[in-house]
N, C-alpha and C positions, 0 to 999 in steps of 0.2 A: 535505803529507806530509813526516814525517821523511828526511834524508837519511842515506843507507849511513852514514857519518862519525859522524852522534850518534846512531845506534845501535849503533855500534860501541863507542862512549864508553861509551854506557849498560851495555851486556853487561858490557864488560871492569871497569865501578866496581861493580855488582852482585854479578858471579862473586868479585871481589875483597873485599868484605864479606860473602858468603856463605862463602868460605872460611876467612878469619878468624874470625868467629863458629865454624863447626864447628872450628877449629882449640883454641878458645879451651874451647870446653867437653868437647872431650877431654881436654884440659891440665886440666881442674878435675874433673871426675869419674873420673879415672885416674888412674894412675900408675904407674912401671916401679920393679919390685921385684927384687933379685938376691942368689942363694941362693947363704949363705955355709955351705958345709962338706956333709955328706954324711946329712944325718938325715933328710931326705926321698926317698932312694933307694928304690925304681926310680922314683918318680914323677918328681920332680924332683932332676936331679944338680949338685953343686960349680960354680957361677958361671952358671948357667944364668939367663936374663933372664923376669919375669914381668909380664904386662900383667895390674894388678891395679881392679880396681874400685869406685872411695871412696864409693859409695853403696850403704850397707847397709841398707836397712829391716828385713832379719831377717837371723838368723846359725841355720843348720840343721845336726843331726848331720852329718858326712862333707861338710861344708865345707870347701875349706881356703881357709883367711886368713893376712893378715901382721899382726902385731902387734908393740907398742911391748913392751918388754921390759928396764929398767936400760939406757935411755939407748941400747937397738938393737933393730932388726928382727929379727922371729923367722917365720918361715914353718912350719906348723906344722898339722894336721886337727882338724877340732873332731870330738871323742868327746861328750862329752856337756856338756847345757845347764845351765842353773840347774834345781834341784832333782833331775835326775836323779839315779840311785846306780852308779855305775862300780864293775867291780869286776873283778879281776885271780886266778884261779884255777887251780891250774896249768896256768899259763903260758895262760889264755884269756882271753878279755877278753869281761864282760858288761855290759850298760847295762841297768838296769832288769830285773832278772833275766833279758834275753835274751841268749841267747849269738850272737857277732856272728861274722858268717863275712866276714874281711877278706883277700882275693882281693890288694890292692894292696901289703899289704905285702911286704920285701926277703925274708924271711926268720922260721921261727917266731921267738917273742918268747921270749925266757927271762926270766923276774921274780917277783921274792916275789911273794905274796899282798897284796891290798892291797883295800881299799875307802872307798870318801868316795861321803860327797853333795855335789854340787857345789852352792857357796852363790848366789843370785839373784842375778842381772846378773852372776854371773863362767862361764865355762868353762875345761872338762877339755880339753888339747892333749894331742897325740902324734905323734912325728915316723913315719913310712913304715917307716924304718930302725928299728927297734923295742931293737935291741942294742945300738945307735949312735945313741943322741938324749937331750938334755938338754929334757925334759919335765915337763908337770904332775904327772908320777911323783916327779919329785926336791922336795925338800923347797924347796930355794933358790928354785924357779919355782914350783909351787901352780898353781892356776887362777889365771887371766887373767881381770882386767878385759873388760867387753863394752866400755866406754869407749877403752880401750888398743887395740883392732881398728880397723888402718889400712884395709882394705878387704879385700874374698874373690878371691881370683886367680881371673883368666878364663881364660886359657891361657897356654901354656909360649911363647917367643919365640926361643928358641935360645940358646946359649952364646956369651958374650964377646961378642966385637963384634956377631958375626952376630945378638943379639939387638934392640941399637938401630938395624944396618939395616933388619930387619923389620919393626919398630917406623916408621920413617919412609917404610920403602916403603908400610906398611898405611895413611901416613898422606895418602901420594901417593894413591894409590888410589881413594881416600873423596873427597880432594878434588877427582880427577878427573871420577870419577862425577857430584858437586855441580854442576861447572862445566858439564859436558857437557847435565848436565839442566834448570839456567835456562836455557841458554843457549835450549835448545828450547822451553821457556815462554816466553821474550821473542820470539823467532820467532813462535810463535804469535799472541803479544798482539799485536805490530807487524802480521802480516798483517792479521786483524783490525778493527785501527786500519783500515789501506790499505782496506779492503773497505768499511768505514762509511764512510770520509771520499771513496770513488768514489761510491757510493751516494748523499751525499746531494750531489755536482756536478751528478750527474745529475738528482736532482732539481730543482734548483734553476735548471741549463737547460731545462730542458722550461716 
């Protein structure tokens, strides 16, 4: 039978590669995003921290993502896909002739008229802030590449610092949990072990 000692070995190089690993692949399917300026108001405000998510197999209406933009991040909702037809009438915004009832924004929108069909593989962005945001509205930005989508935010983290505390405390968390739960599958297995390896002394005196 194993002794306390090199099962204790065993748990703590386990737990410790078990953590790593989840450590490792949160670091590559995440990432922490932080919101410069005020054009996603009320949802997200001026330095607020985003846990965002770099595995996109699809990008759907009233996402919101961050994307690459002229050499910077842009945090931003996606309105509409490729081929949809957006359109801006006074002051309402429709996707595909329906009129969209948007509960999230800061504020009515005031805006020319306006309509585009949005081209394949690109999307229509709009910031929260409707009155206050550098968008797919302005000529300079256009629709976005689906290529240029760094990932879709999963939720808000907090402001300034208190966001990458959160951030490492959610990261304590998870690996506590990890630790806590081999730890009780190797218990397990060990008893186990102890049970077959009583099991067959016995037999083997008899």
């Amino acid at each position: 039978m194993l002794n306390k000692t090199v099962i204790g070995k065993i748990k703590f190089i386990l737990c410790g590669i078990i953590s790593c690993l989840f450590i490792i692949a949160v670091t590559r399917t995440t990432t922490l995003s932080n919101v410069s300026g005020g054009s996603m108001e009320n949802t997200y405000k001026n330095n607020d921290w985003l846990l965002v998510n770099r595995i996109v197999p699809s990008i759907n209406r009233g996402d919101i993502i961050v994307a690459k933009f002229k050499n910077k991040l842009i945090v931003k909702r996606v309105i509409g896909v490729g081929g949809d037809i957006v359109e801006i009438k006074d002051n309402q915004l429709y996707v595909n002739n329906s009129l969209k009832d948007e509960d999230y924004i800061k504020e009515d929108m005031k805006e020319a008229n306006m309509s585009i069909r949005v081209p394949v593989k690109e999307l229509f962005l709009l910031g929260d802030n409707r009155n206050n945001s550098v968008d797919s509205r302005n000529i300079a930005v256009g629709c976005v590449s689906e290529s240029d989508v760094i990932g879709k935010v999963m939720f808000d983290l907090g402001n300034d610092i208190s966001g990458y505390i959160n951030f490492l405390l959610m990261l304590l968390i998870c690996c506590t949990i990890i630790v806590v739960s081999v730890e009780k599958i190797i218990n397990i297995m060990f008893i186990n072990i102890d049970k077959a390896e009583m099991a067959a002394l016995k037999i083997d005196n008899q």
